[in-house]
N, CA, C and O of each residue as an XYZ file, in Angstrom:
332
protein
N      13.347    -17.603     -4.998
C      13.235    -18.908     -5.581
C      14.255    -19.803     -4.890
O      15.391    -19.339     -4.792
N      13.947    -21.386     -4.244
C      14.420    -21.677     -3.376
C      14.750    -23.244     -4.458
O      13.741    -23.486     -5.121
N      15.834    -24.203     -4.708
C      16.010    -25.285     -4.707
C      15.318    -26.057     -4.723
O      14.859    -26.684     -5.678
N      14.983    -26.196     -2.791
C      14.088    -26.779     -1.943
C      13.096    -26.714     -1.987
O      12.589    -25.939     -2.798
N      12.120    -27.675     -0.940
C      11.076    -26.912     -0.291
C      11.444    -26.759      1.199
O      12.307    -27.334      1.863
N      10.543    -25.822      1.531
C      10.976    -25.293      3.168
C      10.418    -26.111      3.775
O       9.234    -25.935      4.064
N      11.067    -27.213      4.143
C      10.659    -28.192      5.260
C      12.002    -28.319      5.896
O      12.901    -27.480      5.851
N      12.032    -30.142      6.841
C      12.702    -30.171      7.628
C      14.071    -30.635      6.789
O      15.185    -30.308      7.198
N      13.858    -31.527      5.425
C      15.159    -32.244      5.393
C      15.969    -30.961      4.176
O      17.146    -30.911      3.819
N      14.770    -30.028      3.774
C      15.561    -29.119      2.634
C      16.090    -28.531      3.449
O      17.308    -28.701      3.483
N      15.395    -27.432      4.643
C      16.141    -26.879      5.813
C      17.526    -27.171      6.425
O      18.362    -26.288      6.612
N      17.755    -28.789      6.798
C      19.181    -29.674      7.183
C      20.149    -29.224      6.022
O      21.317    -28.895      6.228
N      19.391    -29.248      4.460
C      20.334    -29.969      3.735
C      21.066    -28.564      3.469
O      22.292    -28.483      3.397
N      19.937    -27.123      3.287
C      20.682    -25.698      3.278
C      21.662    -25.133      4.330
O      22.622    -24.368      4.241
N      21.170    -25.677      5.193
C      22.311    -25.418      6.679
C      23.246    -25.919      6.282
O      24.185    -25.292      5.791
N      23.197    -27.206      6.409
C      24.745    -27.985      5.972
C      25.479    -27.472      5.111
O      26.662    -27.467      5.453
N      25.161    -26.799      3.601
C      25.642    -26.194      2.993
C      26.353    -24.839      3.485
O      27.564    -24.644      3.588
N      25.259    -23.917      3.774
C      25.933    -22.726      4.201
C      26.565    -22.391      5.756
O      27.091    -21.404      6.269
N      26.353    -23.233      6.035
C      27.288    -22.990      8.046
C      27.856    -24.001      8.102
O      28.641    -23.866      9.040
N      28.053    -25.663      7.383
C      29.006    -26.559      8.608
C      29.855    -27.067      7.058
O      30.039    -28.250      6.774
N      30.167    -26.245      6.442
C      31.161    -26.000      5.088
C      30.655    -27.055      3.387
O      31.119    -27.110      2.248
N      30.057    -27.399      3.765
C      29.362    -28.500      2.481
C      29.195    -27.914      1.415
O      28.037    -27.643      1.096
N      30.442    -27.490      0.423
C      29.995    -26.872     -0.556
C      30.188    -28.128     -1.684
O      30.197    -27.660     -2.822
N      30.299    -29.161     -1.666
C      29.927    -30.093     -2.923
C      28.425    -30.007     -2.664
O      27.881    -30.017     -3.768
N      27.370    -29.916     -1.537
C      26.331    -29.558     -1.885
C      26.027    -28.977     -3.022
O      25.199    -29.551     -3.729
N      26.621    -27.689     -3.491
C      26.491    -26.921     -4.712
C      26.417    -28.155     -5.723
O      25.577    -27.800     -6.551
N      26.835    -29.314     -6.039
C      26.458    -29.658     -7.179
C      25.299    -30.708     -7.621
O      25.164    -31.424     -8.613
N      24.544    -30.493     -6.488
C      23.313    -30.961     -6.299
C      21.899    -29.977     -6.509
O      20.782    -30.111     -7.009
N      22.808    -28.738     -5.689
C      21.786    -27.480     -5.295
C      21.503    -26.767     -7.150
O      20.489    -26.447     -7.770
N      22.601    -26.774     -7.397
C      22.360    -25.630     -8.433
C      21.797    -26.395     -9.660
O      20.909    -25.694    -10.146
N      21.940    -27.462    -10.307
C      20.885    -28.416    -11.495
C      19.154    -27.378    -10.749
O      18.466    -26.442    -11.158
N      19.153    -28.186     -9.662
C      17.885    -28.051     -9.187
C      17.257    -26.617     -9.326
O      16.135    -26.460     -9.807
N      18.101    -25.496     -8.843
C      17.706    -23.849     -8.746
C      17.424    -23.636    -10.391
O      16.533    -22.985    -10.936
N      18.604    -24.490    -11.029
C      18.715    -24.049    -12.643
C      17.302    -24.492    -13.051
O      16.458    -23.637    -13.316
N      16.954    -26.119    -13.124
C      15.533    -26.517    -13.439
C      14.648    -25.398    -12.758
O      14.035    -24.816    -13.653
N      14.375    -24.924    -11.631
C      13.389    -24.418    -11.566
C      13.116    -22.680    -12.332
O      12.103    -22.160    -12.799
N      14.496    -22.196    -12.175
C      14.640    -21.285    -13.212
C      13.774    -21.303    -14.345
O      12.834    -20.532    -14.536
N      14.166    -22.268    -15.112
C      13.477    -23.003    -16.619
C      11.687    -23.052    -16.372
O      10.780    -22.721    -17.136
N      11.657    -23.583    -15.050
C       9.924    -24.070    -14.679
C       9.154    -22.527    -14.908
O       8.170    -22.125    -15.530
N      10.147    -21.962    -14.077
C       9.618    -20.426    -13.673
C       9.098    -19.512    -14.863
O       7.992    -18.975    -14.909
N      10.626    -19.397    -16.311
C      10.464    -18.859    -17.461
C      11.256    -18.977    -18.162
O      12.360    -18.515    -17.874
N      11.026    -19.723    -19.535
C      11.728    -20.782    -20.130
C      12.699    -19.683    -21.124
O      13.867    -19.781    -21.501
N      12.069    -19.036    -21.262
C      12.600    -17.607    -22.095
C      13.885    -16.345    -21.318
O      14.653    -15.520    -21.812
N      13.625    -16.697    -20.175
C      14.350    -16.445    -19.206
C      15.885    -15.792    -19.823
O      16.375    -16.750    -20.421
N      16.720    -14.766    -19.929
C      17.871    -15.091    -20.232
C      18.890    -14.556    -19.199
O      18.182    -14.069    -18.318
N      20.558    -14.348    -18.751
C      21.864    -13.899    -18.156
C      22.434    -13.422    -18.690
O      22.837    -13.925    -19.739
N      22.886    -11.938    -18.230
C      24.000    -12.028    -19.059
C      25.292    -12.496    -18.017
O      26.412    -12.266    -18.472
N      25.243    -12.951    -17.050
C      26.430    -13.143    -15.765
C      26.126    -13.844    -14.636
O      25.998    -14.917    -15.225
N      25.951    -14.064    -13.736
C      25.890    -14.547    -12.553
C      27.088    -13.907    -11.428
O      28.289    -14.084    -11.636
N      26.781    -13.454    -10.708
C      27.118    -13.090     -9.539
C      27.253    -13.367     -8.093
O      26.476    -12.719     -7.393
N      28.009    -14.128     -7.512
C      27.978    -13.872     -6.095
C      27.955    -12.962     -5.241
O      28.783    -12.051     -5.252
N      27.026    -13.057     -4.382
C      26.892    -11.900     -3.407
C      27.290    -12.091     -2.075
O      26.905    -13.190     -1.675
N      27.977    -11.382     -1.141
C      28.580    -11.594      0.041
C      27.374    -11.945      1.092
O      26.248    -12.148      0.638
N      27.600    -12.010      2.399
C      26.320    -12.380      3.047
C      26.003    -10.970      3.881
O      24.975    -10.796      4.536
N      27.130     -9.948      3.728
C      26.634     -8.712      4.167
C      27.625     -7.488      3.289
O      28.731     -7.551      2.754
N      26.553     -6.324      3.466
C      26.911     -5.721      2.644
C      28.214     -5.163      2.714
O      28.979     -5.056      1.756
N      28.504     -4.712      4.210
C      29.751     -3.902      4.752
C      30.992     -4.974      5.240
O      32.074     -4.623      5.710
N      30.624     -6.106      5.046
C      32.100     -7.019      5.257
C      32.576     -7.945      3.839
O      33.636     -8.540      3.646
N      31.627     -7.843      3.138
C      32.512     -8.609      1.880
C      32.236     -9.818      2.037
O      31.324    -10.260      2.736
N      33.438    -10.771      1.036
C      33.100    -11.888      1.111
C      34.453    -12.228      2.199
O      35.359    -11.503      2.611
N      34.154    -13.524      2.414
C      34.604    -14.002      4.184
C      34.596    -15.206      3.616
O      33.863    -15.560      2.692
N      35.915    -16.230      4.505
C      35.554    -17.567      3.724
C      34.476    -18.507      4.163
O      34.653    -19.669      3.794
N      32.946    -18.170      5.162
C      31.926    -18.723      4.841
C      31.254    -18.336      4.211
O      30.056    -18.311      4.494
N      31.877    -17.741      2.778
C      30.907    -17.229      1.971
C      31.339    -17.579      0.471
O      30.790    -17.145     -0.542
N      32.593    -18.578      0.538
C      32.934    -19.643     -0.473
C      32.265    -20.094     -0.848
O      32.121    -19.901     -2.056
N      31.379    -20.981     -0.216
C      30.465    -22.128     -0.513
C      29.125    -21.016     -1.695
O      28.349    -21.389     -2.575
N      29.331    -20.038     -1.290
C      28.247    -19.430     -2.626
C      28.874    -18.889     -3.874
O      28.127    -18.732     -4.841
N      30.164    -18.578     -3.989
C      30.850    -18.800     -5.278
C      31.165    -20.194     -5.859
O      31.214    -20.526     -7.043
N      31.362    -20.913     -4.777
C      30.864    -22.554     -5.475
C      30.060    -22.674     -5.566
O      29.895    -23.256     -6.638
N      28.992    -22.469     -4.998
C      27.504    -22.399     -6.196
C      26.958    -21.896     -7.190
O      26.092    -22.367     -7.928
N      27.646    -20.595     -7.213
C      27.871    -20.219     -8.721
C      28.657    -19.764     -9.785
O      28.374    -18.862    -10.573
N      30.084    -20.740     -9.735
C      30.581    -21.586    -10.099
C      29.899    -22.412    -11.209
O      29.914    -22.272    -12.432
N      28.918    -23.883     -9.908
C      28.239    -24.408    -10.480
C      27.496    -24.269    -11.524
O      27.785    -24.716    -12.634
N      26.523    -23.664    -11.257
C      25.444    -22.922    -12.011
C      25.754    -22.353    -13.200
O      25.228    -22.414    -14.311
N      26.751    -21.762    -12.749
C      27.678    -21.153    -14.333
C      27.800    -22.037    -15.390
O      27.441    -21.805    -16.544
N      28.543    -23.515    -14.795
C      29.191    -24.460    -15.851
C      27.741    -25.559    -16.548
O      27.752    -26.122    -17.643
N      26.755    -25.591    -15.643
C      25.516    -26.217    -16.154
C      24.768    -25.024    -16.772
O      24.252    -25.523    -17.772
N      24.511    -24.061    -16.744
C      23.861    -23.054    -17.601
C      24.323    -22.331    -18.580
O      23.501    -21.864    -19.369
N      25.836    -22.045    -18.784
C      26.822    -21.677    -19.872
C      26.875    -20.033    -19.733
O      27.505    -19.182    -20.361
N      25.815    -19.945    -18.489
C      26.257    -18.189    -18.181
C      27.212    -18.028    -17.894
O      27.523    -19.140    -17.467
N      28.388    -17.162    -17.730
C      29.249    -16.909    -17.301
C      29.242    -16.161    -15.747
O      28.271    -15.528    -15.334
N      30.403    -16.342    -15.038
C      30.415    -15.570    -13.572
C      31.154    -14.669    -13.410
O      32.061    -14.363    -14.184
N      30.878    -14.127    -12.406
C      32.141    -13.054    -11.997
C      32.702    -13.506    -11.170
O      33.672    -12.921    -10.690
């Protein structure tokens, strides 16, 4: 489940986020992931939210901030809690 749609300016706007450091993106990105969440299944529930590294055997790395600031985000607009 994507934010976006996979075109050219959602494509720019995910890059920018995850490779050229734009993590106030996150507070644009995650309303949007959250609404579609809701679209998807309204019944839906969390018990947490999690960040995940971008690989399995190196961890998190600091270009991999920008996705604990996204869920962060997500956390404080959905009232799930994070790790």
């Amino acid at each position: 489940m994507s934010p976006l749609g996979y075109d050219q300016v959602g494509a720019e706007i995910i890059k920018n986020f995850k490779y050229n450091g734009r993590s106030d993106i996150a507070k644009s990105l995650a309303p949007m992931l959250w609404n579609r969440i809701k679209e998807y299944d309204k019944d839906l529930s969390f018990d947490i939210i999690i960040p995940a590294p971008s690989s399995k055997t190196k961890g998190f790395k600091l270009r991999d901030e920008h996705m604990k600031t996204f869920c962060e985000e997500l956390s404080r607009i959905s009232g799930v809690p994070t790790k």
